[in-house]
C-alpha positions as CSV (number, residue, x, y, z in Angstrom):
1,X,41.9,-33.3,29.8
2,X,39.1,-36.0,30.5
3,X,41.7,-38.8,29.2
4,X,44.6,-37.7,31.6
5,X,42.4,-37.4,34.2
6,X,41.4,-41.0,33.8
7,X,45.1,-42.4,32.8
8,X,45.9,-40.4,36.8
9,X,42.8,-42.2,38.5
10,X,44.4,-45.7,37.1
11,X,47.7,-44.9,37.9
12,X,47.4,-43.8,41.3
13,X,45.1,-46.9,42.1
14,X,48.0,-48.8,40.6
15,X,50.4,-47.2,43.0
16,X,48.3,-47.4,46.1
17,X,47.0,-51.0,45.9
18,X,51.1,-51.5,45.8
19,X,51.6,-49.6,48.4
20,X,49.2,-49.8,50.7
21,X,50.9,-50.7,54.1
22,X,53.1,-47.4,53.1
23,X,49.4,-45.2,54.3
24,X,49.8,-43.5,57.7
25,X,47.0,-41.5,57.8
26,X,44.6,-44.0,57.1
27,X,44.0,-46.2,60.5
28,X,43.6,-49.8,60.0
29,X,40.2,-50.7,61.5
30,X,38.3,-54.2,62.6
31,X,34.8,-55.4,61.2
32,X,32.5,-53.1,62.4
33,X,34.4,-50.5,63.1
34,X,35.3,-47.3,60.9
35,X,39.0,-45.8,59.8
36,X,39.1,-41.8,59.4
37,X,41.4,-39.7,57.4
38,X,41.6,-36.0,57.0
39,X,42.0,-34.5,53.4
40,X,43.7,-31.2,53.1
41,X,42.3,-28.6,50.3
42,X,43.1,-29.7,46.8
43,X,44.7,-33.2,47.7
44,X,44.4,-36.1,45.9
45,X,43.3,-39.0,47.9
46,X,43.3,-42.7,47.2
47,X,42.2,-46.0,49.3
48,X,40.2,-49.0,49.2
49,X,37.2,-50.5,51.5
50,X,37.1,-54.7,51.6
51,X,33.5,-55.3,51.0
52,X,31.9,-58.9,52.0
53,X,34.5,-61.9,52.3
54,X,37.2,-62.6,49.7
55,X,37.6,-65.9,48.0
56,X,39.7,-68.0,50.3
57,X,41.6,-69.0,47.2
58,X,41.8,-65.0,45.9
59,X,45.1,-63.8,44.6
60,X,46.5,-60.3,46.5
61,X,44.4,-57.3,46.0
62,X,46.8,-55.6,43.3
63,X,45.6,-53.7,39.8
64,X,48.8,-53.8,37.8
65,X,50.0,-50.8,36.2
66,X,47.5,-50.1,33.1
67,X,48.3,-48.7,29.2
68,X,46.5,-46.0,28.4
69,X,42.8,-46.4,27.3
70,X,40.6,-44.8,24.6
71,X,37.7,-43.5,26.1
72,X,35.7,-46.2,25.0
73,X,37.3,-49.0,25.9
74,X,36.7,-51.1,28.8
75,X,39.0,-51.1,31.8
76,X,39.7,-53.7,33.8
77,X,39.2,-53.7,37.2
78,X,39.4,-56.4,40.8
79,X,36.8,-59.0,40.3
80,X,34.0,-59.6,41.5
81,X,32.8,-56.2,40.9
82,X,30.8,-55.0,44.4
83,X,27.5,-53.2,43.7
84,X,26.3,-49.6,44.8
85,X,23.8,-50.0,46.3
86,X,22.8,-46.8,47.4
87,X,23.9,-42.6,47.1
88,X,22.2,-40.6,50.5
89,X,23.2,-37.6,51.4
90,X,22.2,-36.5,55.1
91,X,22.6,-32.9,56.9
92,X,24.3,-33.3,60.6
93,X,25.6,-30.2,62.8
94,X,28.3,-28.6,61.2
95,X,28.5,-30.7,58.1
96,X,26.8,-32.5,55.5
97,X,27.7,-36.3,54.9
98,X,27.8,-38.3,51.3
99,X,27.1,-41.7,52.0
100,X,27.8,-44.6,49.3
101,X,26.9,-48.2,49.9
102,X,28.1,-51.3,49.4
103,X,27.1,-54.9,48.9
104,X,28.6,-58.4,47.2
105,X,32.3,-59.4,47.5
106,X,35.4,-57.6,46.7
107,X,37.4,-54.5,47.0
108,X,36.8,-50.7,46.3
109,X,39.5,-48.3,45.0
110,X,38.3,-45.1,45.7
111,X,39.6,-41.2,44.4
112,X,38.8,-37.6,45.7
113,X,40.1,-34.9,44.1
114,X,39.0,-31.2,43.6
115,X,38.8,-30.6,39.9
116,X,38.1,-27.9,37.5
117,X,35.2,-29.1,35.7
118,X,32.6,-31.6,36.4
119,X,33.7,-33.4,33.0
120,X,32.0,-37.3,32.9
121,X,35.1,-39.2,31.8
122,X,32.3,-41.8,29.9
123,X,31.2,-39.3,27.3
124,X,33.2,-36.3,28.3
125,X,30.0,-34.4,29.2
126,X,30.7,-31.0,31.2
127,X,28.0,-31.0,34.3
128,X,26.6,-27.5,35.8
129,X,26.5,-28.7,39.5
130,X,26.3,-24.9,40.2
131,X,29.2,-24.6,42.5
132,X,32.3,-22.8,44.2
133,X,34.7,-25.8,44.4
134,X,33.9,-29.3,42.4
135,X,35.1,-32.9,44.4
136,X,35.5,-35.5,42.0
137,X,34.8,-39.0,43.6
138,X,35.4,-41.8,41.5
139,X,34.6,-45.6,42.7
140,X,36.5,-48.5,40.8
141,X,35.4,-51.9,40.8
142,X,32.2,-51.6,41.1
143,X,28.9,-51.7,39.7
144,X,25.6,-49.7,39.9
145,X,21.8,-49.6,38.8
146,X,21.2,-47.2,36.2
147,X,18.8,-45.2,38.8
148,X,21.7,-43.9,40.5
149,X,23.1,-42.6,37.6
150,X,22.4,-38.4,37.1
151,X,21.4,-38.1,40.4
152,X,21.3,-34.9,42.3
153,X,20.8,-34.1,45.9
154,X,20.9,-30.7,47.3
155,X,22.2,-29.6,51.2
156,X,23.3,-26.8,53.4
157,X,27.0,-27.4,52.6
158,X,26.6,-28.7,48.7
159,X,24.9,-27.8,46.0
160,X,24.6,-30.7,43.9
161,X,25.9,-34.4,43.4
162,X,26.0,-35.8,40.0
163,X,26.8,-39.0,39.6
164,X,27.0,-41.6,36.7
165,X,28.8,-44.8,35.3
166,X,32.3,-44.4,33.7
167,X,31.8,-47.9,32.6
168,X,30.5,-51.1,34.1
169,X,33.8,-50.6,36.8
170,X,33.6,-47.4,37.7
171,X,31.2,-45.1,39.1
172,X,31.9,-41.1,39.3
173,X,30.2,-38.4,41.0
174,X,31.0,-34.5,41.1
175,X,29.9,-33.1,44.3
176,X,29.2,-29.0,43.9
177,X,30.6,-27.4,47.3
178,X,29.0,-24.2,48.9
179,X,32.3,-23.3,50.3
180,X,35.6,-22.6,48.0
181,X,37.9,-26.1,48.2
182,X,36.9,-27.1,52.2
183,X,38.6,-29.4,53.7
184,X,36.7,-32.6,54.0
185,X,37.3,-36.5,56.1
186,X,36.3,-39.3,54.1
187,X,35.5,-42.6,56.3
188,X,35.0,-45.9,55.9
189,X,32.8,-49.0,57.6
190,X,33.2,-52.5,56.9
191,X,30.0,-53.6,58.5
192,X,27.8,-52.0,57.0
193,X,30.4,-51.3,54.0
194,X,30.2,-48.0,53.3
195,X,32.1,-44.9,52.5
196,X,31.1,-41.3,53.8
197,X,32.2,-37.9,52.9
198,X,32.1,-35.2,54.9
199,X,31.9,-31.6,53.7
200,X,31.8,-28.9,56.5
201,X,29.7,-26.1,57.2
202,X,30.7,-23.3,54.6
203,X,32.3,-20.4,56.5
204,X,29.3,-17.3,56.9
């Protein structure tokens, strides 16, 4: 199970850095500014967030369509990696934001999808994040500080947000909902770079 669900991240990061101009829910957006899209219960989402300024002489953002890995093999990914920076979570009216942070140069392929199990594809560890629903988020491309890795926040709308290295190109987190499968908007900023989650107020 933890090995397909890795071989689908690749693949549909494959497929959408091919396709990208094909997204119509995704606004294109200007520096400074933030893009929006809304994701229905259970979907899958993919997308990617430019972070600093290319390399003038950088080939097209594209990840070629990968062979299946073992789980301990390294996976390549866009260079150069971008580092997390930081995980906040803050409360707001009506909903509860995730907040990941960027800095460096390059692109971010990101994932959301609700899963099963919390099951960390790096050493197939099942996490308890005590929840009705599970969203998986996985970030590839980049890399993180080890002090972001198992970290758990708590808030009105989640219970819990584990998070730790795949590798030294991806970063996951599994983010335990109050609510069963809610639909959430995931947003992006260039400057800062950032990308937010938004889970809703759990229905009383």
């Amino acid at each position: 199970m933890n090995g397909r669900r890795l071989i689908a991240l690749l693949g549909a990061i494959s497929v959408f850095a091919l396709l990208t101009g094909c997204q119509t829910d995704d606004q294109s957006n200007t520096a400074g500014e933030s893009s929006t899209q809304t994701v229905l219960d259970a979907e899958t989402q993919t997308g990617t967030l430019q972070v600093g300024t290319p390399p003038i002489d950088a080939p097209p953002t594209e990840i070629s369509t990968l062979a299946p890995f073992p789980n301990d093999t390294e996976i390549p990914s866009p260079n150069p990696r971008v580092d997390v920076t930081e995980i906040d979570v803050t409360e707001h009216d009506g909903f509860t934001r995730i907040t990941y942070r960027f800095d460096g140069n390059g692109s971010v392929f990101w994932k959301t999808e609700y899963v099963s199990e919390a099951i960390r594809a790096g050493d197939s560890t099942v996490v308890d994040v005590g929840s009705r629903s599970i969203l998986q988020v996985d970030l590839m491309g980049v890399q993180s500080d080890s002090s972001l890795n198992s970290v758990s926040h708590e808030g009105e709308n989640i219970t819990r947000i584990d998070s730790a290295a795949r590798n030294s190109a991806i970063l996951q987190s599994f983010v335990g909902t109050v609510d069963i499968h809610p639909a959430y908007t995931v947003s992006k900023s260039d400057s800062p770079s950032q990308l937010m989650i938004d889970i809703p107020t759990a229905d009383s």
